[in-house]
ZAROVEX-336557 format. One line per field, with one value per residue (C-alpha): residue in three letters; x, y, z. Coordinates in nm, 2 decimals, m for minus. Layout:
N
resn = [ALA;...];
xx = [X;...];
yy = [Y;...];
zz = [Z;...];
END
This chain:
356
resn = [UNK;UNK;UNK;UNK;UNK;UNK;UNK;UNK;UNK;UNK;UNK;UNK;UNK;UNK;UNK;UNK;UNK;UNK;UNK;UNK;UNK;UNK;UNK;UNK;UNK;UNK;UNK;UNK;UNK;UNK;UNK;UNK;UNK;UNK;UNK;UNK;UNK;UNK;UNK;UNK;UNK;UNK;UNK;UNK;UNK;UNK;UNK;UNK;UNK;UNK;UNK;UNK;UNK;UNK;UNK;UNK;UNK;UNK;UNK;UNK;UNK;UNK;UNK;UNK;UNK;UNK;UNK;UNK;UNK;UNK;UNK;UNK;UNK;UNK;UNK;UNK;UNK;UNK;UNK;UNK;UNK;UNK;UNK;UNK;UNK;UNK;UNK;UNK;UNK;UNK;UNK;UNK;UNK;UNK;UNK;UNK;UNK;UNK;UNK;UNK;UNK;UNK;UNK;UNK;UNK;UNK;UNK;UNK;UNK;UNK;UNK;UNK;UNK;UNK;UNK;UNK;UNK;UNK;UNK;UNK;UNK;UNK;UNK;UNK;UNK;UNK;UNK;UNK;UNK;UNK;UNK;UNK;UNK;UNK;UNK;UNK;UNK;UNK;UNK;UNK;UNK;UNK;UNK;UNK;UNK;UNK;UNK;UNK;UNK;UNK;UNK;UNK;UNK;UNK;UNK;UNK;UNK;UNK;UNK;UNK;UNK;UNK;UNK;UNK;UNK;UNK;UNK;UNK;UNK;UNK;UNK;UNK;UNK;UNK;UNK;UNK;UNK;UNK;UNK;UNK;UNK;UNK;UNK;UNK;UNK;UNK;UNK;UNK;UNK;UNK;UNK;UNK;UNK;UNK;UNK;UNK;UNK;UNK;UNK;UNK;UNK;UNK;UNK;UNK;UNK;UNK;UNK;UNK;UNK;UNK;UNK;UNK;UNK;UNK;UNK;UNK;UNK;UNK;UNK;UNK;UNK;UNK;UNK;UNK;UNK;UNK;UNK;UNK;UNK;UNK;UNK;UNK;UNK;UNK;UNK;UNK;UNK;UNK;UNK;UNK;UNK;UNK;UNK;UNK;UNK;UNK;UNK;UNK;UNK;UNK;UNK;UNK;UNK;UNK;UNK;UNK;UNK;UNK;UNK;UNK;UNK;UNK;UNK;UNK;UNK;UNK;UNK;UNK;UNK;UNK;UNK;UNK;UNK;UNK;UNK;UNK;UNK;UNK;UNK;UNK;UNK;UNK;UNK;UNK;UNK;UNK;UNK;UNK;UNK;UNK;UNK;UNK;UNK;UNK;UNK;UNK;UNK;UNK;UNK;UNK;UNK;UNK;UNK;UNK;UNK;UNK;UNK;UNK;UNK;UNK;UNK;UNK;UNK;UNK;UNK;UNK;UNK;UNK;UNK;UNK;UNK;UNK;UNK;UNK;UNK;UNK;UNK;UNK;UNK;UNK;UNK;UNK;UNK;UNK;UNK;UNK;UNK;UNK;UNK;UNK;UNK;UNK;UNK;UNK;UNK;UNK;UNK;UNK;UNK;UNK;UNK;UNK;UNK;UNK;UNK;UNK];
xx = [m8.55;m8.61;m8.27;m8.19;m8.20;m7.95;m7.73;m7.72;m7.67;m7.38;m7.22;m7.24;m7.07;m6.82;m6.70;m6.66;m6.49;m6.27;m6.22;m6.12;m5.91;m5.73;m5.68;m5.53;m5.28;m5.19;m5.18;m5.34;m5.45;m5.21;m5.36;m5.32;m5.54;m5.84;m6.06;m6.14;m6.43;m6.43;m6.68;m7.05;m7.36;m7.19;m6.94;m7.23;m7.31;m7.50;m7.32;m7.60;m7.83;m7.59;m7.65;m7.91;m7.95;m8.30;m8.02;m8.09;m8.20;m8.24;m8.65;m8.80;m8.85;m8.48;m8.28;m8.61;m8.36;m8.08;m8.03;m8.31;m8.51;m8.34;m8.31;m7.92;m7.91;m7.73;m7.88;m8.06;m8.29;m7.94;m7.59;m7.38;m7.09;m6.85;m6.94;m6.93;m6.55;m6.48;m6.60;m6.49;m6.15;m6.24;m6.20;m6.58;m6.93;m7.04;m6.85;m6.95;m7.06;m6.75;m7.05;m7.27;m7.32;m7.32;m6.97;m6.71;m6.37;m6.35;m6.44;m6.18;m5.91;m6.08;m6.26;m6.53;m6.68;m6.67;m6.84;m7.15;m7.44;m7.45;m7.11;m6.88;m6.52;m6.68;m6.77;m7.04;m7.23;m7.19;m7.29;m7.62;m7.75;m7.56;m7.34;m6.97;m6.79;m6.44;m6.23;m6.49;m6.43;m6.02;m6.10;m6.25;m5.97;m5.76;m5.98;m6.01;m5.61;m5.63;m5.85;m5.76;m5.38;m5.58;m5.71;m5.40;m5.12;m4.89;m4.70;m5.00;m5.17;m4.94;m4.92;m5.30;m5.30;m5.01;m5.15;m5.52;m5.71;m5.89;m6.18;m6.25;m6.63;m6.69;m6.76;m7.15;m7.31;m7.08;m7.23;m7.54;m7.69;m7.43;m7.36;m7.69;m7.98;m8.00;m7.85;m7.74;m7.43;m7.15;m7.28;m7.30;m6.90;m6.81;m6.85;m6.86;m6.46;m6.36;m6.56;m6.47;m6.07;m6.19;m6.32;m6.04;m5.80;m5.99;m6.00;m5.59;m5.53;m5.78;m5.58;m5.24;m5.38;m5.54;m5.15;m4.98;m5.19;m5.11;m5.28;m5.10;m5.34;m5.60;m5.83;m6.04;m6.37;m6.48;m6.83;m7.12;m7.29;m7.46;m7.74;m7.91;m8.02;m8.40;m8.40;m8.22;m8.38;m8.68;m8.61;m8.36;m8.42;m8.76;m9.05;m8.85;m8.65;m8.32;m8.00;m7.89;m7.60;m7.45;m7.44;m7.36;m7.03;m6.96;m6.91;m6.72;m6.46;m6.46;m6.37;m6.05;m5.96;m5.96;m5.77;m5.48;m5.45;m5.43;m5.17;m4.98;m5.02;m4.94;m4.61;m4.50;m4.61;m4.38;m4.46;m4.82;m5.05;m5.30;m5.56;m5.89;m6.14;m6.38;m6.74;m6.87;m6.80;m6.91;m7.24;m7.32;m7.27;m7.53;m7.80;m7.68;m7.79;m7.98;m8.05;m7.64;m7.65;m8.06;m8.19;m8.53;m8.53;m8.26;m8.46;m8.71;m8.62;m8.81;m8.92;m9.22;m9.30;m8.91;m8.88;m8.77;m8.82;m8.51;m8.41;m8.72;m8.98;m8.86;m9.04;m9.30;m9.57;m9.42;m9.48;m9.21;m9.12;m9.20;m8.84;m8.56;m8.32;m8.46;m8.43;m8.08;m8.19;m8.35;m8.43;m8.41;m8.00;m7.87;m7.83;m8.03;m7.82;m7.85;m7.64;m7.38;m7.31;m7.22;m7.02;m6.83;m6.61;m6.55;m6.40;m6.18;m6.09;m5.91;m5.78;m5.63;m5.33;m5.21;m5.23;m4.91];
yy = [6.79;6.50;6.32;6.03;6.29;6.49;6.23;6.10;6.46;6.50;6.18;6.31;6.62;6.46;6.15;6.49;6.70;6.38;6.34;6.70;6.73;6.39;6.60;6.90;6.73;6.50;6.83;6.58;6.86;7.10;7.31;7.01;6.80;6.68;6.36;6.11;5.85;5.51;5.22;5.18;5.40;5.44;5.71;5.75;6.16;6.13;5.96;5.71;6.00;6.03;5.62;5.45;5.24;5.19;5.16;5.61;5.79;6.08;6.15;6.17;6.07;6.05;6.34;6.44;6.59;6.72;7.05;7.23;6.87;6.80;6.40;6.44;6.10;6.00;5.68;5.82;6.07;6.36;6.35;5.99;5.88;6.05;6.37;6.34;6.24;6.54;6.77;6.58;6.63;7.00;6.94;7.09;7.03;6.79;6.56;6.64;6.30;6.37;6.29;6.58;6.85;7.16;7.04;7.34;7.37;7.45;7.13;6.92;7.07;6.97;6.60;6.46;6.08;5.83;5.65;5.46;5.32;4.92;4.85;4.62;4.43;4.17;4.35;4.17;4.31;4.64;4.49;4.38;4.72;4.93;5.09;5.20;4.88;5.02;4.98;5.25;5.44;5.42;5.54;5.82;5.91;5.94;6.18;6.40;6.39;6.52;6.77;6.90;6.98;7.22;7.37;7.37;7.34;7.01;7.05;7.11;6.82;6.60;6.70;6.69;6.37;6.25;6.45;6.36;6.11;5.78;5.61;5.29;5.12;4.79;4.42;4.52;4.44;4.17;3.94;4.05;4.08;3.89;3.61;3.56;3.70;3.82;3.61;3.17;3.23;3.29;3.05;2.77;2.90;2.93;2.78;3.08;3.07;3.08;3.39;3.56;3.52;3.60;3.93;3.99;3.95;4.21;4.44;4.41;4.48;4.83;4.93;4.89;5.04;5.34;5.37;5.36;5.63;5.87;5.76;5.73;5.71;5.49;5.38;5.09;5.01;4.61;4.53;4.58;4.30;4.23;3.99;4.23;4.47;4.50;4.41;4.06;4.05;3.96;3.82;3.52;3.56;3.38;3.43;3.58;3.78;3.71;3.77;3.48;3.29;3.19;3.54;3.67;3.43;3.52;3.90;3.82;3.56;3.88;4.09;3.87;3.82;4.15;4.32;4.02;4.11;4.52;4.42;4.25;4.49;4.80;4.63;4.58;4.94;5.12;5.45;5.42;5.40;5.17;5.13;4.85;5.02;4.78;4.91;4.57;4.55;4.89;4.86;4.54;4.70;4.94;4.72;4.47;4.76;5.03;5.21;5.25;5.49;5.62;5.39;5.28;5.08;4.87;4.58;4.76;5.10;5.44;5.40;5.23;4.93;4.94;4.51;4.56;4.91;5.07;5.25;5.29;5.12;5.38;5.59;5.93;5.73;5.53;5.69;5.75;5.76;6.05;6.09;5.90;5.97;5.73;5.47;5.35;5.25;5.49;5.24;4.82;4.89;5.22;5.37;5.69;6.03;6.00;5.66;5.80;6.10;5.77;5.58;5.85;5.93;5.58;5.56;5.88;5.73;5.48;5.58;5.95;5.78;5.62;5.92;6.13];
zz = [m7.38;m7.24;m7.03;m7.24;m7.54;m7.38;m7.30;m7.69;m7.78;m7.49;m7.60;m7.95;m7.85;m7.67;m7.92;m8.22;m7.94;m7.87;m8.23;m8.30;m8.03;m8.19;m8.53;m8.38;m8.15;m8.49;m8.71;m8.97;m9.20;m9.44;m9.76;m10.02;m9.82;m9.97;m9.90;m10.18;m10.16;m10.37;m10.28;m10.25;m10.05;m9.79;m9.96;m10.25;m10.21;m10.58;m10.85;m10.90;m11.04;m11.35;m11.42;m11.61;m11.26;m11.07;m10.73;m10.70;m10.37;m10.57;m10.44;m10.15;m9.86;m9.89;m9.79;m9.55;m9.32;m9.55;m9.61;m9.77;m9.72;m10.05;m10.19;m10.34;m10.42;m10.07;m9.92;m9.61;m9.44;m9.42;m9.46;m9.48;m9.35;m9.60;m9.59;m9.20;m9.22;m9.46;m9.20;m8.87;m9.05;m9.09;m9.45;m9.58;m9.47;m9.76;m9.97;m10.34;m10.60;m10.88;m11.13;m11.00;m11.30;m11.05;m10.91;m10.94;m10.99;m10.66;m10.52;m10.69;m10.45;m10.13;m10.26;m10.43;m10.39;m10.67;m10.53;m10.62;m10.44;m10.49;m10.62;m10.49;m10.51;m10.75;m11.11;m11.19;m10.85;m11.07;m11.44;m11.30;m11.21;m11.41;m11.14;m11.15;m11.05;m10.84;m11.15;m11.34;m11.04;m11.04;m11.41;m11.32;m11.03;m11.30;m11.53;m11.17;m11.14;m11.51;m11.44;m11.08;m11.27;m11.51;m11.21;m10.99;m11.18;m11.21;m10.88;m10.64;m10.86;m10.70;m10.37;m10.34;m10.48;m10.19;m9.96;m9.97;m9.73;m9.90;m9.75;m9.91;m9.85;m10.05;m10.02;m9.87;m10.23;m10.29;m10.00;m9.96;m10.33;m10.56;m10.36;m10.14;m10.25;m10.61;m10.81;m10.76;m11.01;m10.73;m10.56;m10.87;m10.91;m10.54;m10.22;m9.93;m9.87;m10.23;m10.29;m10.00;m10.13;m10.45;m10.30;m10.09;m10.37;m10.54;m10.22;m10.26;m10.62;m10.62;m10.30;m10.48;m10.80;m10.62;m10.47;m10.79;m10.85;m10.59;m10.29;m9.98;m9.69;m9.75;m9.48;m9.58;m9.43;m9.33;m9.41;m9.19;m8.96;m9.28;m9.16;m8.91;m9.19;m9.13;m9.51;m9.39;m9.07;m9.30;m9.63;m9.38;m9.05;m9.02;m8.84;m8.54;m8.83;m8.66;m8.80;m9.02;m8.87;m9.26;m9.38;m9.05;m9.08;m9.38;m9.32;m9.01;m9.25;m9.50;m9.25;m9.09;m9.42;m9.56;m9.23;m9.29;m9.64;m9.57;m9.34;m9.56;m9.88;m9.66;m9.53;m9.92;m10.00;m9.71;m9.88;m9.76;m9.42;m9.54;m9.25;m9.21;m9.02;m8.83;m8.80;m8.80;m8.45;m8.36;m8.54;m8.40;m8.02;m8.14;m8.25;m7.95;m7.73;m7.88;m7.52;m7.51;m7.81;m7.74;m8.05;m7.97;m8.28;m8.46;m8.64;m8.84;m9.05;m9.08;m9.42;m9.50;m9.28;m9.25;m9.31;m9.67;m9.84;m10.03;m10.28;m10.56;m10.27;m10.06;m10.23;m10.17;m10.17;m9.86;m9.47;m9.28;m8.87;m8.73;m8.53;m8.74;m8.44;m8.24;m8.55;m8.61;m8.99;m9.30;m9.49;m9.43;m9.50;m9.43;m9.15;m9.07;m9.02;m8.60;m8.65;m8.93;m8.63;m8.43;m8.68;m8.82;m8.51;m8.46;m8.82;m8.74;m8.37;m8.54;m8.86;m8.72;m8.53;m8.88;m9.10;m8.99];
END
């Protein structure tokens, strides 16, 4: 092994060791406790299979690394961030799609993702690719709660439901496709500002709809540094494929905006710990400086020529990098498994102190 390889692995190591030692001093976990993903790929373990959607991960060369070198549907060569929390929490290895037909019984009482690959804050960022928007996805929370009482019984129902952990990943798709790049109609409506409120104010009423379902601990995830995707890096970054100052901007407003309003919605709902997570800053460290973290490659993804390949262009017909662990991104917008391992920790660093 060569030494910069085992310092990433022993800094691995160390951040889960850290983080597991954070949930045992916090006895975080009981036998109700479940975790419960709502947002976009990030969280999306497979839902997008089960929709008439080209937005699918559900063939190779995705999931090259995955168990059984089996494309699920996750967005990336292994396992994503959500099913990375669910077992840093101790909860299970892999966080099931609630859409997947081979889901059990069984998993309903530990968690399942609604997620789905695309979506965003904004429902028309769902309509135009036929996604579940996060009001589809609050729909089918409440089928689940339906369902996990036929399984459970009413009274454990309800204190899986209040007992459970939320993770919350939106407002990605919203910038990046609806507003800047795939279609001018936000932009003929709105000027940046307007539709970052618009967003935010959106953000506010799934969080306090989620809670007047049930949900209690909800930790809510900014956006990424959205302008330093390789896909961005290219399609708006120029000949140097820089990252673009106006979107860059505009997921750092997004961000301010959405950790003020969190603030404020988890003050009036004193019942609930209601947490923004800021990976954003994190993420941008990493592709700052790769060598920190052992990246040897942050601008350009594994797939394909890695400027612009995702989803149906990354497809079996497309090479990949021989070593994805030295690549922070899969594709030219998520992250590879290697750089979920380092995100994931940070997420549970700071949303473990809030949940007791």
């Amino acid at each position: 092994m060569h030494f910069f390889s085992f310092l990433r692995a022993l800094s691995s190591m160390l951040s889960l060791l850290l983080v597991l030692v954070q949930i045992l001093k916090a006895q975080t976990l009981n036998p109700n406790q479940a975790l419960l993903a709502f947002g976009d790929s990030i969280l999306d373990t497979g839902n997008n299979n089960m929709l008439p959607t080209v937005l699918k991960a559900n063939f190779p060369p995705y999931g090259r690394d995955f168990i059984g070198q089996k494309a699920t549907g996750r967005f990336g060569n292994g396992k994503i961030i959500s099913d990375l929390i669910a077992s840093g929490l101790g909860i299970k290895e892999l966080l099931p799609a609630y859409l997947d037909p081979e889901l059990n019984s069984q998993d309903l009482l530990t968690g399942v993702s609604f997620a789905s690959g695309g979506t965003g804050y904004d429902n028309l960022t769902a309509q135009m690719d036929h996604l579940l928007s996060m009001w589809d996805q609050l729909e089918l929370f409440k089928e689940y709660i339906e369902k996990l009482k036929e399984v459970a019984g009413d009274e454990k129902a309800r204190s899986i439901v209040s007992d459970s952990l939320y993770i919350v990943s939106a407002g990605n798709n919203d910038l990046l496709r609806t507003y800047f790049d795939s279609t001018p109609i936000r932009r003929i409506e709105y000027d940046i500002p307007s539709y970052i409120h618009l967003l935010v104010q959106s953000a506010s009423s799934f969080i306090q709809e989620l809670h007047q379902l049930g949900a209690q601990r909800i930790a809510v995830l900014g956006v990424f540094p959205l302008a330093c995707l390789p896909a961005q890096r290219t399609l708006r970054g120029g000949l140097k494929r820089d990252c673009d100052k106006e979107l860059f901007a505009a997921s750092v407003n997004f961000n301010i905006q959405l950790s003020s309003k969190l603030k404020s919605v988890s003050a009036q709902l004193q019942d609930s710990k209601i947490v923004y997570i800021d990976v954003h800053s994190n993420v941008l460290d990493i592709i700052t400086h790769p060598q920190n973290y052992g990246f040897q490659e942050v601008k350009v993804a594994c797939c394909g020529t890695g400027l612009v390949e995702v989803a149906i262009l990354c497809n079996e017909l497309s090479p990949t990098c021989s070593n994805p662990s030295n690549y922070f991104f899969w594709d030219a917008i998520h992250p590879t498994e290697r750089a979920c391992e380092i995100i994931a920790p940070w997420i549970l660093q700071s949303w473990i102190p809030f949940l007791n």
